[in-house]
C-alpha positions as CSV (number, residue, x, y, z in Angstrom):
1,X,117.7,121.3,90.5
2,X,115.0,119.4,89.4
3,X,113.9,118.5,93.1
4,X,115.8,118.8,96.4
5,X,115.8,115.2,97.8
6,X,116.0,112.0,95.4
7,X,114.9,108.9,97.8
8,X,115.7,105.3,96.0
9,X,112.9,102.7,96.7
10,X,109.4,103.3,98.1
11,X,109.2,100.9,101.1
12,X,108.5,101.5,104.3
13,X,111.9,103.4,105.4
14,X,111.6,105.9,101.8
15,X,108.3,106.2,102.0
16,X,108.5,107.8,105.9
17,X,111.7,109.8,105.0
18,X,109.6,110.5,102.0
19,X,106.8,112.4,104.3
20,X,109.1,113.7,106.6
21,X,111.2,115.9,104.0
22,X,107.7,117.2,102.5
23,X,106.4,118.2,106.2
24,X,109.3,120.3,106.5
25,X,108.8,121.8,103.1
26,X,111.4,120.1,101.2
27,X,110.8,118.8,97.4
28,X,111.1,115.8,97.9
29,X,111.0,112.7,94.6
30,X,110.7,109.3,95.2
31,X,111.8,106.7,92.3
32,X,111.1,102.9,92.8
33,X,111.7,100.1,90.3
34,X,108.3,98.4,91.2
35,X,105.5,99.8,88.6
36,X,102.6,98.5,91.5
37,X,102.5,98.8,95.4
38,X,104.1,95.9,97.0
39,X,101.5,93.1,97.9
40,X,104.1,90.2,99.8
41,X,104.8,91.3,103.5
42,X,107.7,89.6,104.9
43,X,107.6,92.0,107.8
44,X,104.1,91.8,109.5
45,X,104.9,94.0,112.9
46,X,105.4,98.1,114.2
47,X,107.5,97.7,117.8
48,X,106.8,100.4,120.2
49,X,109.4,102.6,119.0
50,X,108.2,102.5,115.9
51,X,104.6,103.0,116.9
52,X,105.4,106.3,118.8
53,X,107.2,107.2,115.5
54,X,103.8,107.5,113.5
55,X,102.5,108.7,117.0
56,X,104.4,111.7,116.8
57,X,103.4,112.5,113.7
58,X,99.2,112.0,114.7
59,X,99.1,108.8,112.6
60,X,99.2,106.3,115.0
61,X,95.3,105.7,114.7
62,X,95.5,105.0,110.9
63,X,97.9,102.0,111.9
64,X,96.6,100.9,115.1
65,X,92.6,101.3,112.9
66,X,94.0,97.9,110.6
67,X,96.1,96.1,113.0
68,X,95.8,93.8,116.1
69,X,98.1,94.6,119.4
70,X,99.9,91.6,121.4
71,X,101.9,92.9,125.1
72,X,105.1,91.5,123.8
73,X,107.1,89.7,121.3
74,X,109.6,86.8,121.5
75,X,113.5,86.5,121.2
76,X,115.1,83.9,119.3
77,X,111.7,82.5,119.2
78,X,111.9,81.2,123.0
79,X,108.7,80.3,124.7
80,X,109.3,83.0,127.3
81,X,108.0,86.7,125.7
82,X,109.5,89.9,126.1
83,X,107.6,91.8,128.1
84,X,106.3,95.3,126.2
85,X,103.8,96.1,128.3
86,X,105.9,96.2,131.3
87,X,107.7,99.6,129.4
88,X,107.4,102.9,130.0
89,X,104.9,103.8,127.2
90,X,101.4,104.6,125.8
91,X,102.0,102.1,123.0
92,X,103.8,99.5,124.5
93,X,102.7,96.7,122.2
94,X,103.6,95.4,119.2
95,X,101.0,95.8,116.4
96,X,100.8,92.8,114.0
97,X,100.2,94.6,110.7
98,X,101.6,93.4,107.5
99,X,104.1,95.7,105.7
100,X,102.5,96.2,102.8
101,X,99.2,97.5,104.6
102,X,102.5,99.5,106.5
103,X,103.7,100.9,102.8
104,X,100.0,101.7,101.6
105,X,99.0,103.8,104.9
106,X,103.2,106.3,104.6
107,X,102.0,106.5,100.6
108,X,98.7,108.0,101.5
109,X,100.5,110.5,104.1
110,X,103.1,111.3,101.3
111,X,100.6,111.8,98.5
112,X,99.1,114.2,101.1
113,X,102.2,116.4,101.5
114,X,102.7,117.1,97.8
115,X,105.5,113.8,97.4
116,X,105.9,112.6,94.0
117,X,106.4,108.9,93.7
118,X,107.6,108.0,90.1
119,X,106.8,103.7,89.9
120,X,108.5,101.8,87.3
121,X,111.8,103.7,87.2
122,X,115.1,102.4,88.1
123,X,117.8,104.0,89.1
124,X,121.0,103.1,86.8
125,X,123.9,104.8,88.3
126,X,124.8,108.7,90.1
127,X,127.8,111.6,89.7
128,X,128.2,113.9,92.9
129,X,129.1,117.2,92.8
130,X,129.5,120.3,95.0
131,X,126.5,121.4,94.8
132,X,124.5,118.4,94.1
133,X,123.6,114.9,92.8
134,X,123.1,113.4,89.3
135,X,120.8,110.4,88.8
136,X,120.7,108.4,86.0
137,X,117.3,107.2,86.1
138,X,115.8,104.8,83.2
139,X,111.4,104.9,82.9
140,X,109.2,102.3,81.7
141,X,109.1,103.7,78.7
142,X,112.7,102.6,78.4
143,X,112.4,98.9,79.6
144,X,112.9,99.6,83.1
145,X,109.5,98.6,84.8
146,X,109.0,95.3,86.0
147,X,106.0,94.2,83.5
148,X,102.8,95.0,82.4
149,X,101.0,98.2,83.7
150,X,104.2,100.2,83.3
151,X,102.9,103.8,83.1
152,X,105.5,106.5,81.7
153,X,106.3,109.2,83.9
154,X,106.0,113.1,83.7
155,X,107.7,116.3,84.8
156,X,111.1,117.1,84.9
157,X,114.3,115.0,83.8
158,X,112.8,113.1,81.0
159,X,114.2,112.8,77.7
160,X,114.0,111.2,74.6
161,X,112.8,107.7,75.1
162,X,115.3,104.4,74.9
163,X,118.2,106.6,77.3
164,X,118.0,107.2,80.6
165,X,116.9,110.6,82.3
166,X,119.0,112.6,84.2
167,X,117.8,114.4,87.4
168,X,119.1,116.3,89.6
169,X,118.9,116.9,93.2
170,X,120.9,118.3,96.4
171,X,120.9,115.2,98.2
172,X,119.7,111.5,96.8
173,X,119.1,108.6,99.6
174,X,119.1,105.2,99.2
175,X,116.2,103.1,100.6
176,X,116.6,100.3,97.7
177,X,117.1,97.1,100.2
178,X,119.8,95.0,100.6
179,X,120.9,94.9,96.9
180,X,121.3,98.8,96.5
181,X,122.0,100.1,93.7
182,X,122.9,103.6,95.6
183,X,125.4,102.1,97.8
184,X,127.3,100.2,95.1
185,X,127.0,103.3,92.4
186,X,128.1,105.5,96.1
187,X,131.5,103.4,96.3
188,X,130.0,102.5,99.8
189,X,131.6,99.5,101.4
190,X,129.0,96.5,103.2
191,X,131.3,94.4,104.8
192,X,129.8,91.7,107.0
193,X,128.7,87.6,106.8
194,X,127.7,85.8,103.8
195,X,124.7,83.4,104.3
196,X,125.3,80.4,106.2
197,X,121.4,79.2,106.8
198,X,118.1,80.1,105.1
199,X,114.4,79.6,106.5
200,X,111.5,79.0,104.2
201,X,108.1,81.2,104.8
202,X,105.0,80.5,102.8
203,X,101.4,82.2,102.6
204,X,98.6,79.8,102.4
205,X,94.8,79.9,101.3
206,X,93.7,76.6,102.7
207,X,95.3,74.5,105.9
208,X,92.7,71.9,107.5
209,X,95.6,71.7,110.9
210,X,93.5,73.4,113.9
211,X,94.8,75.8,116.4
212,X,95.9,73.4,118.7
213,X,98.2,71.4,116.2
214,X,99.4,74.6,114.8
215,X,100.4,75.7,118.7
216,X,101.9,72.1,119.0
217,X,104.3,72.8,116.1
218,X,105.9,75.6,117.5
219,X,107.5,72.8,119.9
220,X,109.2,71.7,116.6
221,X,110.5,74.7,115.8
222,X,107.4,75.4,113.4
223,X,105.9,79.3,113.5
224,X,102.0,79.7,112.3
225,X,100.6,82.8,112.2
226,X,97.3,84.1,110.8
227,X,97.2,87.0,108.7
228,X,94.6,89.0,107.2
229,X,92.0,87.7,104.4
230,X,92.1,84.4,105.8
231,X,95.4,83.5,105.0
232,X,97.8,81.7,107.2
233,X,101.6,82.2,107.8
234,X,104.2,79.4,108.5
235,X,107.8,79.6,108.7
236,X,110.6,77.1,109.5
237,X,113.9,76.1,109.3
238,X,114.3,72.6,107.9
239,X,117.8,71.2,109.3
240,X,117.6,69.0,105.7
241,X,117.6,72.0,103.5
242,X,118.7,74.9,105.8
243,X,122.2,75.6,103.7
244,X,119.7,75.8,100.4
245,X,120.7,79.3,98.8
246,X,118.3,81.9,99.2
247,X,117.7,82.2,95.3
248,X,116.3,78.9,95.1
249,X,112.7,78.6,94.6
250,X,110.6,77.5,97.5
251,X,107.8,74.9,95.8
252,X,104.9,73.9,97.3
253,X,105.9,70.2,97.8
254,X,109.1,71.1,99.3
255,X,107.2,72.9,101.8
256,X,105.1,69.9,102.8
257,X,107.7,67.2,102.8
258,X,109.6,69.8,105.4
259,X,105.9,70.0,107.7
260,X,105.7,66.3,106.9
261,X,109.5,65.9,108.6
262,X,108.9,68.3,111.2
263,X,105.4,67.7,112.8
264,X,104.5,64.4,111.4
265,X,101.8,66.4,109.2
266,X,101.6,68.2,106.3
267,X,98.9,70.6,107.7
268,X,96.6,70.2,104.7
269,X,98.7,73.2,103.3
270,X,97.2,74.4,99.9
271,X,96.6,77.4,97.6
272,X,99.6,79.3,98.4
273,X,99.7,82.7,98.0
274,X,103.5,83.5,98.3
275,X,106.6,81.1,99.3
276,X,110.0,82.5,100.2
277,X,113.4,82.0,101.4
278,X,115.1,83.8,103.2
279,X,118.9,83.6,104.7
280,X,121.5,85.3,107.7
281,X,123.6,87.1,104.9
282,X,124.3,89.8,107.4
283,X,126.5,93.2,107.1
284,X,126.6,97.0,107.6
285,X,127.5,100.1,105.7
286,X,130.8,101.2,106.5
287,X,129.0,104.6,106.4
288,X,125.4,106.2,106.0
289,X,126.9,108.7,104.3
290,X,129.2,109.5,101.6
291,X,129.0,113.0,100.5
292,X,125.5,114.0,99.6
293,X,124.4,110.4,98.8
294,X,123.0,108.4,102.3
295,X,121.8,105.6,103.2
296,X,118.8,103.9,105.2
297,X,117.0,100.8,106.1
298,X,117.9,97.5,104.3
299,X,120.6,99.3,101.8
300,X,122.4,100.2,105.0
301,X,121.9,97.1,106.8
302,X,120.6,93.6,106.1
303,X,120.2,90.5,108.9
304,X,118.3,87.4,109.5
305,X,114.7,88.4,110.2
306,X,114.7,87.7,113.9
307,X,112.0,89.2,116.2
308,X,111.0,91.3,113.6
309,X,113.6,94.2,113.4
310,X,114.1,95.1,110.3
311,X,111.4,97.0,109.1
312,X,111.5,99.1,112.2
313,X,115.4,100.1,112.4
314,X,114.6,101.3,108.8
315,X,111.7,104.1,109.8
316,X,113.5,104.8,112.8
317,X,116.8,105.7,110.8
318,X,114.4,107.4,108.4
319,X,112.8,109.6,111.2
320,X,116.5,109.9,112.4
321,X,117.7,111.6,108.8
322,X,114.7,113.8,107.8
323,X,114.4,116.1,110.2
324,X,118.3,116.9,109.8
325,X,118.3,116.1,106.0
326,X,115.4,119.1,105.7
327,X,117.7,121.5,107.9
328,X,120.6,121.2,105.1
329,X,118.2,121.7,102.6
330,X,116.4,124.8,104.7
331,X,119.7,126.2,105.2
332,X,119.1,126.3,109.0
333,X,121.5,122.9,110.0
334,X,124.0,123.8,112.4
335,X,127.5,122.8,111.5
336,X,127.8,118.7,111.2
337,X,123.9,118.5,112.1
338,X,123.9,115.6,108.9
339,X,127.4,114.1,110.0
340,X,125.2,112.5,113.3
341,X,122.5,110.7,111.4
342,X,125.4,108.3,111.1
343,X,126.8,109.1,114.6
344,X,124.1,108.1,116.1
345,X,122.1,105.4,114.2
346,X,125.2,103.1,112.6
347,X,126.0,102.0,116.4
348,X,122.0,100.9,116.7
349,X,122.6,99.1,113.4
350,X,125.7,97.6,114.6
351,X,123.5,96.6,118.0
352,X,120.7,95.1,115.8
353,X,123.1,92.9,113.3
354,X,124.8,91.5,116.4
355,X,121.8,90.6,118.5
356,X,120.7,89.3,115.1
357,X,123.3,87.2,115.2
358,X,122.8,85.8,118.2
359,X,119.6,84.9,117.6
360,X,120.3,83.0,114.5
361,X,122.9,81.2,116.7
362,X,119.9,79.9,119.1
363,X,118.0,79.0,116.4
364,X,120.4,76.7,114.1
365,X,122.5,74.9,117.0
366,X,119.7,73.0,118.0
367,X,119.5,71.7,114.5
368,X,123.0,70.3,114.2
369,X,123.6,66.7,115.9
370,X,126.9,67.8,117.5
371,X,125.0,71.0,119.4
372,X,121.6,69.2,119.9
373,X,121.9,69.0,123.7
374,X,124.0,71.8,125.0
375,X,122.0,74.0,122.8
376,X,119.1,72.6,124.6
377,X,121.3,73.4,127.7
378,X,122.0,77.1,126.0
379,X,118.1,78.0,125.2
380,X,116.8,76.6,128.7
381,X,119.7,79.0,130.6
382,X,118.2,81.7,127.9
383,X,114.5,81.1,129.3
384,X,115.7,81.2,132.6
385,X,117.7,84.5,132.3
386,X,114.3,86.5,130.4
387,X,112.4,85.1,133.4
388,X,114.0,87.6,135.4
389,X,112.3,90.9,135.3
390,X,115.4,93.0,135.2
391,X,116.8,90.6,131.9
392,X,113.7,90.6,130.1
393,X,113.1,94.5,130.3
394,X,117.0,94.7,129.1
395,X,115.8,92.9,126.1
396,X,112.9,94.2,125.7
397,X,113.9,97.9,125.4
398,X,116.3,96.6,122.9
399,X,113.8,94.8,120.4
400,X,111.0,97.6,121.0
401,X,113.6,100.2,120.1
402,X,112.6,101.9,123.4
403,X,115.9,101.9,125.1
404,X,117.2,103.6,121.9
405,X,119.3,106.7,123.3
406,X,122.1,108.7,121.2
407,X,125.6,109.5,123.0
408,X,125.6,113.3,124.8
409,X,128.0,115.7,123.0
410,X,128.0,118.1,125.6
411,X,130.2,117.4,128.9
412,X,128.0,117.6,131.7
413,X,124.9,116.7,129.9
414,X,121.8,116.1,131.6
415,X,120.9,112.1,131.6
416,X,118.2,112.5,129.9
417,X,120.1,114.3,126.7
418,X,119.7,111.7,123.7
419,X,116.9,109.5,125.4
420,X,113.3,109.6,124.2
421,X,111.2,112.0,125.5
422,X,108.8,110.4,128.2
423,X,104.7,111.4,126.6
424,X,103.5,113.0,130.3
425,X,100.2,114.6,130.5
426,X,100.3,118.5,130.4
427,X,98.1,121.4,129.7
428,X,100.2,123.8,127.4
429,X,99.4,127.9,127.1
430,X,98.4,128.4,123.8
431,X,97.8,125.3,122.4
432,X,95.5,122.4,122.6
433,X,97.8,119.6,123.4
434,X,96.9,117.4,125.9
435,X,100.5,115.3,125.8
436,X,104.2,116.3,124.7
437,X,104.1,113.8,121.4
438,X,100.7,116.0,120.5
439,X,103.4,119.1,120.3
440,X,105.7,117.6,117.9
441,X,102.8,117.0,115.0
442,X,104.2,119.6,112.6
443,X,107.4,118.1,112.8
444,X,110.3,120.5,114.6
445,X,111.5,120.9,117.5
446,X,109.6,121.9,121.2
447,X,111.7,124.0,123.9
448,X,109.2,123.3,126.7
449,X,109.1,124.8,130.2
450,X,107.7,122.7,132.6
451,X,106.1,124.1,135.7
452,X,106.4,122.9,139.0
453,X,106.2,123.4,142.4
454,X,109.4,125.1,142.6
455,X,108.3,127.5,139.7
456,X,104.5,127.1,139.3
457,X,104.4,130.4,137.2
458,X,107.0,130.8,134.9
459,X,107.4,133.5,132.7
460,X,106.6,132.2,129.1
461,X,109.2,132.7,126.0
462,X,108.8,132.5,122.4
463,X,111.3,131.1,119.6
464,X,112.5,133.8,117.7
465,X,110.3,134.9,114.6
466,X,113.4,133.9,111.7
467,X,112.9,130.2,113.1
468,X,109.1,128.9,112.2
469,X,111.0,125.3,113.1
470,X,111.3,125.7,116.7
471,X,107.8,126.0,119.3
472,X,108.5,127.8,122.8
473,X,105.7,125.8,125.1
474,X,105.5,126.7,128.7
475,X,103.2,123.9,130.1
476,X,101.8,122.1,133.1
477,X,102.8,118.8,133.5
478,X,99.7,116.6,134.7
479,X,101.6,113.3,136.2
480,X,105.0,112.6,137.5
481,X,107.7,110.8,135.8
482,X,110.9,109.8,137.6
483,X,112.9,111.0,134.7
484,X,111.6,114.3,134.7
485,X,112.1,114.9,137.9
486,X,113.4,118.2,138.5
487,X,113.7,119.1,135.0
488,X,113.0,122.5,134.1
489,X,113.3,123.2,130.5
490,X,113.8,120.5,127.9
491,X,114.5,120.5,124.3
492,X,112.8,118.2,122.3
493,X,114.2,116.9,118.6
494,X,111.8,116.6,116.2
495,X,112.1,113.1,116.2
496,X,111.2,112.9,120.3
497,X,114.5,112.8,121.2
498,X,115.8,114.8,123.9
499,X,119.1,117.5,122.8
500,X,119.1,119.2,126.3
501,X,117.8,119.3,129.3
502,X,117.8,120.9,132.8
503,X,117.3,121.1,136.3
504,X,119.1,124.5,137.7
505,X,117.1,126.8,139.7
506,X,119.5,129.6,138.2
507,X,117.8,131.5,135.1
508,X,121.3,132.7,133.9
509,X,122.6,129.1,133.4
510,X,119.5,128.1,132.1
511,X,119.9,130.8,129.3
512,X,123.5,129.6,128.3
513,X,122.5,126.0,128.7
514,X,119.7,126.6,126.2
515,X,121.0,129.0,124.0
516,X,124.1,126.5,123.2
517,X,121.8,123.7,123.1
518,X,119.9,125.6,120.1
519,X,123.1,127.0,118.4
520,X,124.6,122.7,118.4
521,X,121.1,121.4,117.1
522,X,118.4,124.2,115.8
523,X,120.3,127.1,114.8
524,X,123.0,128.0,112.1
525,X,124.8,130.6,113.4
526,X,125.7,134.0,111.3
527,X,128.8,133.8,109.6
């Protein structure tokens, strides 16, 4: 093999895989088309899911060091906010940060754990076999890169230039977008929606509107954000030109005639750094996985960009598939370990593409003559409903990625089994964390004793020597949580999410408990 993991595209969702194959030791290539970083963000926000993601890792800082925090976000851009800071976590914002500033922090993680990232190679088609993958991969140095500064690459699988190079790896991932070349070469099948309405974004240098008009707009369906080095963001949907293709170029006087139509004012929009469509083409992999060839982020699931979701179902389906990805590889994957990456995150894509969809549906009715006043009816009931505490946390947890919990496989499974792991307080023996997500910085699992007042002493235990990817901690925790009330011993997935849990006072069936729970996630057992 000339590496053990090939990952397809080096965005946000193959960069993170990218760096969570390498901390667990696996040789890990990334190839991507692009022969430069990406400098055009669509995406411009980390949810708190997404934000505990890098915090389990000890890279929250770096992200939280370049962008700014707001305490919610918005649903089908109604004027009432979801409520993050009203959920149960230290993070419980959503950081504005633009993607590639998101891209350019996970490149300098994976440059630090050894990852090679090949630019300005394309991937042109794959074999499986038995035992592995082939990818055909074409350099710049056969055509492939995108323009000038194409820089051949070195090491193995290159041949003689003007033919593509073949490499070969145990597994290869596709994190190429919505147009992957993975899935199609994989036989994969993306049923779903064709686009129906698009929505015009541009970037722009100079706009004389102030902040008052540019709040004012919103009221017309208008979105201005301001984005770092003084640029400002506006998006719309122009009920004139909303069934325009996505292909079509966006110019800079369509863009004002639109602002002209919309708000009475052009906004003195000039200099435009970037202008974009975008549409609701929306589908879903019938599978993440076909063989040794799986899928992640937009190449297993594409939707209209609403509240922001996009970007962060992809690293949290990355964060999902590398800790299990790296067990197949390390030879330590119980049997079907990889089988639930698409168990458990092709329902939250499922969950994402139809709130999507609804979304979009509260966004275009109003535009359309015929729907103009019950819509009006529709989004009022919708303002109403996310006034209510109860609603708007339902929603919230939804967007944030916080009420995220995968489907117990064990009967009688503790509640909390598949839910994140709250981040209490504690004091562990032997180590200097001062909070679970602090345990799980290398990256495996944490089968943690909790003291109490029902066993404020408990004997300590250690993980057996022959498995480095599993940490014993007996620890102290330092405030309460009504999840973990009564819990005992937990076991924590590397990606925070709980695989067992219990409450039992009675050592014995606290043994079997955990010792299946470590044969189903952490253990291959002997043949």
């Amino acid at each position: 093999m000339d590496t053990d993991v090939i990952v397809v595209g080096s965005g946000p969702t193959g960069l993170l895989l990218a760096c969570e194959l390498a901390l667990a030791g696996v040789r890990t290539l990334v190839v991507e088309r692009r022969t430069e970083p990406q400098q055009d963000s669509r995406a411009l926000t980390l949810h708190p899911r997404s934000l505990e993601l890098m915090d389990l890792r000890g890279l929250a800082p770096r992200f939280l060091g370049l962008g700014r925090t707001l305490p919610g976000w918005h649903f089908a851009a109604l004027e009432t906010p979801l409520d993050f800071a009203a959920l149960d976590s230290r993070l419980a914002h959503t950081l504005f940060l633009a993607q590639a500033r998101t891209e350019e922090l996970l490149a300098q993680r994976a440059q630090e754990l050894g990852v090679e990232i090949r630019r300005g190679h394309t991937l042109t088609g794959l074999r499986q076999g038995e035992d592995g993958v082939e990818a055909e991969v074409r350099g710049p140095q056969d055509g492939a890169g995108d323009g000038p500064g194409d820089r051949p690459g070195h090491g193995p699988g290159h041949g003689p230039a003007g033919t593509p190079r073949t490499l070969r790896a145990a597994y290869l991932v596709g994190c190429d977008g919505g147009r992957s070349t993975v899935r199609e070469a994989a036989g994969i099948d993306f049923p779903g929606t064709d686009e129906t309405l698009t929505g015009v974004l541009g970037d722009f240098a100079t706009l004389t509107a102030g902040p008052e008009a540019l709040a004012a707009a919103r009221g017309a369906g208008v979105l201005a954000v301001p984005l770092e080095g003084g640029l400002t963001r506006i998006v719309y949907i122009d009920p004139e030109r909303m069934r325009t293709p996505a292909q079509v170029p966006v110019t800079l006087e369509e863009f004002r005639s639109a602002l002209v139509r919309l708000c009475g004012s052009d906004f003195g929009v000039d200099r435009p750094r970037w202008l974009s469509r975008f549409g609701n083409a929306t589908r879903l992999a019938a599978t993440y996985r076909s063989g040794r060839v799986l899928l992640a982020g937009d190449a297993a699931h594409i939707h209209f960009p609403a509240a922001g979701q996009g970007l962060n179902t992809g690293l949290q389906d990355a964060m999902n598939l590398g800790w299990k990805l790296a067990a197949e590889v390390k030879g330590w994957a119980p049997p079907g370990l990889l089988d639930t990456y698409h168990a458990e995150r092709h329902p939250v894509g499922r969950a994402v593409t139809d709130n999507t969809e609804v979304q979009t549906l509260l966004a275009e009715l109003p535009l359309l003559d015929r729907y103009r006043r019950p819509a009006a009816a529709l989004r009022g009931l919708f303002e109403e409903l996310l006034r209510m505490p109860e609603v708007n946390r339902r929603f919230a947890e939804q967007v944030s990625a916080l009420g995220t919990a995968y489907p117990a496989t064990a009967p009688g499974a503790d509640p909390l089994v598949g839910r994140r792991m709250p981040d209490i307080a504690l004091s562990a023996a032997g180590s200097d964390a001062t909070r679970v997500y602090e345990l799980l910085h290398r990256g495996g699992f944490v089968l943690l004793r909790l003291a109490g007042a029902r066993d404020p002493h408990p004997e300590p235990y250690e993980a057996p020597a022959r498995h480095p990817h599993i940490s014993a901690v007996t620890a102290h925790a330092h405030e309460e949580h009504p999840e973990l009330d009564g819990v005992r011993e937990v076991l924590v997935r590397p990606d925070g999410h709980i695989a067992w849990a219990t409450r039992s006072d009675d050592a014995g069936l606290r043994r079997t408990g955990r010792d299946a729970a470590l044969t189903a996630w952490a253990v291959r057992s002997p043949a």
